[in-house]
C-alpha positions in Angstrom: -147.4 -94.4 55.0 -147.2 -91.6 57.5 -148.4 -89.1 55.0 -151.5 -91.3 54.8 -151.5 -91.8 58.5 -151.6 -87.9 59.3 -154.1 -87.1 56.7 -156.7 -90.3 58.1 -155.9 -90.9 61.4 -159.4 -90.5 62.6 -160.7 -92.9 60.3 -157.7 -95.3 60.9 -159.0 -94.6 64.5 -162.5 -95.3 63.8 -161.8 -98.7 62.6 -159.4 -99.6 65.1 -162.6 -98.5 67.8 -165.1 -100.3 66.4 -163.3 -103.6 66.3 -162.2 -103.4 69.8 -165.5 -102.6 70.8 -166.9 -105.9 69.2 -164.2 -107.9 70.3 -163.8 -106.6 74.2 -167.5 -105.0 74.5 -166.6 -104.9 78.5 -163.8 -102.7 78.1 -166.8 -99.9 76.9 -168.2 -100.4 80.2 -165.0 -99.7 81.9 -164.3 -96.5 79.8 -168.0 -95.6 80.9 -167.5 -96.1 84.6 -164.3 -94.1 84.7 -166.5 -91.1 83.5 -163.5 -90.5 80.8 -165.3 -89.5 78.0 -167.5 -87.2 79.9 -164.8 -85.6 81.2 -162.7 -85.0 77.4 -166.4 -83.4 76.6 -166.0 -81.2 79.6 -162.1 -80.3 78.5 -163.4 -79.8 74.8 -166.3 -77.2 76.0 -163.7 -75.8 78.0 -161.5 -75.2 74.6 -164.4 -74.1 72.6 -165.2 -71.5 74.9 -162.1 -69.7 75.2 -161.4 -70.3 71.2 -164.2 -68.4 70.6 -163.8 -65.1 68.2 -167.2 -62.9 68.9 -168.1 -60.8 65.3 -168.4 -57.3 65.9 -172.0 -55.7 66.3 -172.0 -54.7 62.8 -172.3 -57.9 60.9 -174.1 -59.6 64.2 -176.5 -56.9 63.0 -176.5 -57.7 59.5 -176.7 -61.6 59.4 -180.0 -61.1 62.3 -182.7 -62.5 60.0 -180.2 -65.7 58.7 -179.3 -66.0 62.7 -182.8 -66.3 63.3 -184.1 -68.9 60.2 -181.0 -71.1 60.5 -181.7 -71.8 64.4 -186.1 -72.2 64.0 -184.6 -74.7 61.5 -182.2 -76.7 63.0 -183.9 -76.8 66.3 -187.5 -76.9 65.4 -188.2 -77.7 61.7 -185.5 -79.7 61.3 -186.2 -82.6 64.3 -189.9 -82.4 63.3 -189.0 -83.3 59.5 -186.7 -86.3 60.7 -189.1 -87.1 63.5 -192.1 -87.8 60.4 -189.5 -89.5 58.2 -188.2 -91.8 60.5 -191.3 -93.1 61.9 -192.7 -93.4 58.6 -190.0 -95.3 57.3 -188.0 -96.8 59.8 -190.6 -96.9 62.6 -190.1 -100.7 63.4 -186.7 -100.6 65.3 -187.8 -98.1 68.0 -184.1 -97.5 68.4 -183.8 -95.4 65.1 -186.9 -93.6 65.6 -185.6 -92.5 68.9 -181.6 -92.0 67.8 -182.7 -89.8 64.9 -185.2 -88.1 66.9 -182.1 -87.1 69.4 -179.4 -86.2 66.4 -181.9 -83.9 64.9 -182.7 -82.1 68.3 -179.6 -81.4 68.5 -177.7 -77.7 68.4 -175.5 -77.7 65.7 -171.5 -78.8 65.4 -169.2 -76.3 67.0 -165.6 -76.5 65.6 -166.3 -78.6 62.5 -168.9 -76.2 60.7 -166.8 -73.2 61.0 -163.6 -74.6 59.8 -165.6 -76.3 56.7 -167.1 -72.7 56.2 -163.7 -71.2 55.9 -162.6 -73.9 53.7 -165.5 -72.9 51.4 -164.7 -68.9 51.5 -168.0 -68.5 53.5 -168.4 -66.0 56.3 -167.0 -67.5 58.9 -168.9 -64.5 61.1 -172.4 -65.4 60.3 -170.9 -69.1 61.0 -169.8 -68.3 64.7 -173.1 -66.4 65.1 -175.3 -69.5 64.0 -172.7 -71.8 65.6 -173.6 -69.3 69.7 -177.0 -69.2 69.0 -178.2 -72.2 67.8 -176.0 -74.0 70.8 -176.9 -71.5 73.5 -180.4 -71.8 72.4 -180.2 -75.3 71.8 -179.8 -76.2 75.6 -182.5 -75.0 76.6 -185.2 -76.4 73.2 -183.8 -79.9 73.1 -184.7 -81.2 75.9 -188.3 -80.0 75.5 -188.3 -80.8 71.5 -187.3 -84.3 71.6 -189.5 -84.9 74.5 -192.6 -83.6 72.8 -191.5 -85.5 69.7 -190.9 -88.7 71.6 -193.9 -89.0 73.4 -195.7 -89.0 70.4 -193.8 -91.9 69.2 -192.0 -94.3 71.5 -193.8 -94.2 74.7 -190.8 -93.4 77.1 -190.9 -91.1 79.7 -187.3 -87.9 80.1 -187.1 -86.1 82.7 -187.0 -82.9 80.8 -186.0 -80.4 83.7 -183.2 -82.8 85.0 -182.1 -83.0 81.8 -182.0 -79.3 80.8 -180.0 -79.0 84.0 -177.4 -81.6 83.0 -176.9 -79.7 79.6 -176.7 -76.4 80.8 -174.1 -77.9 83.9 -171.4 -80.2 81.2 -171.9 -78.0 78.0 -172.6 -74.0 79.0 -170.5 -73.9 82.2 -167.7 -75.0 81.0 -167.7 -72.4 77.6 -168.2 -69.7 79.6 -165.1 -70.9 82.0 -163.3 -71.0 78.9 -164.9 -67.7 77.3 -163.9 -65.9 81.0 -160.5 -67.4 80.9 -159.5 -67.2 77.7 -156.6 -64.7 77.7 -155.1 -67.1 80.1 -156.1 -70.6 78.0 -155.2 -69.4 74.7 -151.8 -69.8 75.0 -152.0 -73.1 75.8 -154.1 -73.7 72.4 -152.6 -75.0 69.1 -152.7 -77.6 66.5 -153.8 -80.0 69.3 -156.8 -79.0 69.8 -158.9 -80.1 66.5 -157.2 -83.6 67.3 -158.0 -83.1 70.9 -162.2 -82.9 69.7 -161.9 -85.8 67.6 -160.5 -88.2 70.4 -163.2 -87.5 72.4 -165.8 -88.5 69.1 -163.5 -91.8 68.9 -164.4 -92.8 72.4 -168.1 -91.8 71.9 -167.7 -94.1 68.9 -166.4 -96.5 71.2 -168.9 -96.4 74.0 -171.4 -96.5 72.1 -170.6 -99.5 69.5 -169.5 -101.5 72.8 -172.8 -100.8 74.8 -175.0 -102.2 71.2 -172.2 -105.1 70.4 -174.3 -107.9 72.0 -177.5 -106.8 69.9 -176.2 -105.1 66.6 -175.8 -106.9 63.4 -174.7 -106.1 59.8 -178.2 -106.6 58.6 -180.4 -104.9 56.0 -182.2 -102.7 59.0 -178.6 -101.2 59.3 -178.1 -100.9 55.7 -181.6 -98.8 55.7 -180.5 -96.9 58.4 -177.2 -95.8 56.9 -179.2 -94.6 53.4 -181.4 -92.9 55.5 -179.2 -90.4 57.1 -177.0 -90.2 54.0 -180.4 -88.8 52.3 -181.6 -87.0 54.9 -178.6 -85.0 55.7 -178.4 -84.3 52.3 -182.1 -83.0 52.0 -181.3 -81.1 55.1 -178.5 -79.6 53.0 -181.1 -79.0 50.0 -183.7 -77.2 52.4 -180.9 -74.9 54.1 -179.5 -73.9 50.9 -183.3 -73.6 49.1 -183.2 -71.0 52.8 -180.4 -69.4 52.3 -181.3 -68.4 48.4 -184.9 -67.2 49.4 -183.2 -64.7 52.0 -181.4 -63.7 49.0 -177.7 -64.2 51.0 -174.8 -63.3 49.1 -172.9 -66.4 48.1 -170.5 -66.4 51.2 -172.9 -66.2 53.4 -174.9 -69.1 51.4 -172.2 -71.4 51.9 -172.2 -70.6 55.6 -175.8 -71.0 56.3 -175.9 -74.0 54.1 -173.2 -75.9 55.8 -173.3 -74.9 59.3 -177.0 -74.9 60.0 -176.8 -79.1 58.8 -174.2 -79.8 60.8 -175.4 -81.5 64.3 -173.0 -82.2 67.1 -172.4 -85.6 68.7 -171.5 -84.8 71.8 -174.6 -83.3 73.0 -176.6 -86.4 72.0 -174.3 -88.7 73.8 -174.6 -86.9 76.7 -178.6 -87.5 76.5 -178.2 -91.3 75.3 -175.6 -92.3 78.0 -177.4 -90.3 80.8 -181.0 -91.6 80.2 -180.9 -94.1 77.3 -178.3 -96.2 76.9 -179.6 -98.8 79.1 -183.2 -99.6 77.3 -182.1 -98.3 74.3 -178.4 -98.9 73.3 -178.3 -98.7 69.7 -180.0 -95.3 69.6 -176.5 -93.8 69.5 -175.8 -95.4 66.0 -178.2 -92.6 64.1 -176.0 -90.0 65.4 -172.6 -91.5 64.7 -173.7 -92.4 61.0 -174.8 -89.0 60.9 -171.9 -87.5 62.2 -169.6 -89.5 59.6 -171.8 -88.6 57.1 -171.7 -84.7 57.3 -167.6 -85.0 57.7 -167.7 -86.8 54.2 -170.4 -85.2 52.4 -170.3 -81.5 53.6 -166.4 -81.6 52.8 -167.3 -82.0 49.3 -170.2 -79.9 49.4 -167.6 -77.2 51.2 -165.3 -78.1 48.0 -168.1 -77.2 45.7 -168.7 -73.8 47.4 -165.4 -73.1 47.1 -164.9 -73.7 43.6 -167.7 -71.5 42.8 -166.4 -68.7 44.8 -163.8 -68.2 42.0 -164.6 -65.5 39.2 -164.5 -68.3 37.1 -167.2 -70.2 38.2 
């Protein structure tokens, strides 16, 4: 039983959040006002920063040109693509259209997409590169991205520049605290610090399914929803490893391009949902969760898959 427990505690977690949040949907309102969440998310930056292992010029040199396509794609091409297919498809529950709009805008996961790389004998290096640039870069396109995007759709109205402010004050200050301070952090650092991230997702889970409790339902909308992110992550998959092929990458750094330039982080979005949307639109946060459980299921296996081919014998 504890064997279990330490091997799926987060999704023991996970279920434990969500049913708490449907039975006591005040108690997300609490956790909001105490600023809790946002703070963890400050904390985890903070961890991020000084965990962070710059490659050397050489291979920053060499992986340039994959740097380059994997961020025009997660922050441009990508959002546009989910931007088409969720108003085509999904456009009648504005709260979708908008959710998917923000997960896609989004820089790319962190922690998660490097670990997943090493587990799949990718190169980690051109995985940290994409992971710095598409996040430092990120900041400053999404705000701009999903407003253009969004007021083609939806007609609401972000204050972009306040916005870009807020990212650039709770994400990049706090990594480059971290990233300053790091011989003195570091040894502080161990195996906490994975479980430390994933906390913090649990009580964005939980904010988020409390805040939509009084209007969400098991329906078949939901049920679209969910298909729709399982098969557009895995198209985004498709296209980034179609990418990573036609810049003829050897096969670790195909693995890494594939699975880190997918990968979109939660914490980001919720940041933009609970700071201007949550209010008017408060299930626009369940795109990005199902999105977020979706890549930790399917690019494990897809991480498997890499890895098994990275034998001789495969």
């Amino acid at each position: 039983m504890m064997t279990f427990f330490r091997r799926h505690w987060f999704f023991v977690g996970l279920a434990v959040v969500i049913m708490l949040a449907f039975a006591c949907p005040k108690w997300g309102q609490t956790v909001r006002q105490s600023r809790v969440v946002n703070i963890g998310i400050f904390f985890s930056f903070l961890i991020t920063g000084a965990s962070l292992n710059l490659p050397r010029a050489g291979s920053r040199a060499r992986h340039a040109g994959a740097v380059l396509a994997a961020t025009l794609s997660a922050l441009l091409l990508i959002p546009v693509m989910a931007w088409l297919l969720v108003r085509a498809i999904l456009s009648k529950t504005p709260d979708w259209v908008i959710g998917t709009t923000l997960i896609a805008s989004a820089p790319v996961t962190i922690a998660s997409g490097t670990i997943l790389t090493a587990m799949a004998q990718g190169d980690v290096a051109l995985s940290l590169m994409i992971c710095m640039a598409t996040n430092v870069i990120g900041l400053f396109t999404m705000p701009f991205v999903f407003s253009l995007l969004l007021g083609a759709g939806p007609q609401i109205q972000m204050p972009v520049l306040r916005l870009l402010g807020g990212l650039l004050l709770t994400v990049l200050v706090p990594v480059a605290i971290g990233w300053g301070m790091r011989s003195r952090i570091r040894p502080w650092l161990g195996y906490w610090t994975r479980p430390f991230g994933q906390v913090v997702v649990l009580f964005i889970i939980f904010n988020a399914a409390s805040s939509s409790a009084r209007r969400f339902s098991f329906t078949a909308d939901f049920g679209y929803l969910g298909i729709f992110i399982v098969a557009m992550h895995i198209g985004i998959l498709a296209i980034h490893y179609a990418l990573a092929r036609g810049l003829r990458l050897d096969a670790a750094s195909v693995s890494a391009f594939t699975i880190h330039a997918s990968q979109k982080t939660l914490t980001v979005s919720y940041l933009v949902w609970d700071g201007y949307l949550a209010v008017a639109y408060p299930l626009a946060m369940l795109p990005g969760i199902v999105y977020h459980l979706t890549q930790m299921v399917v690019d494990t296996f897809v991480a498997g898959a890499f890895r098994r081919c990275a034998k001789p014998t495969c």
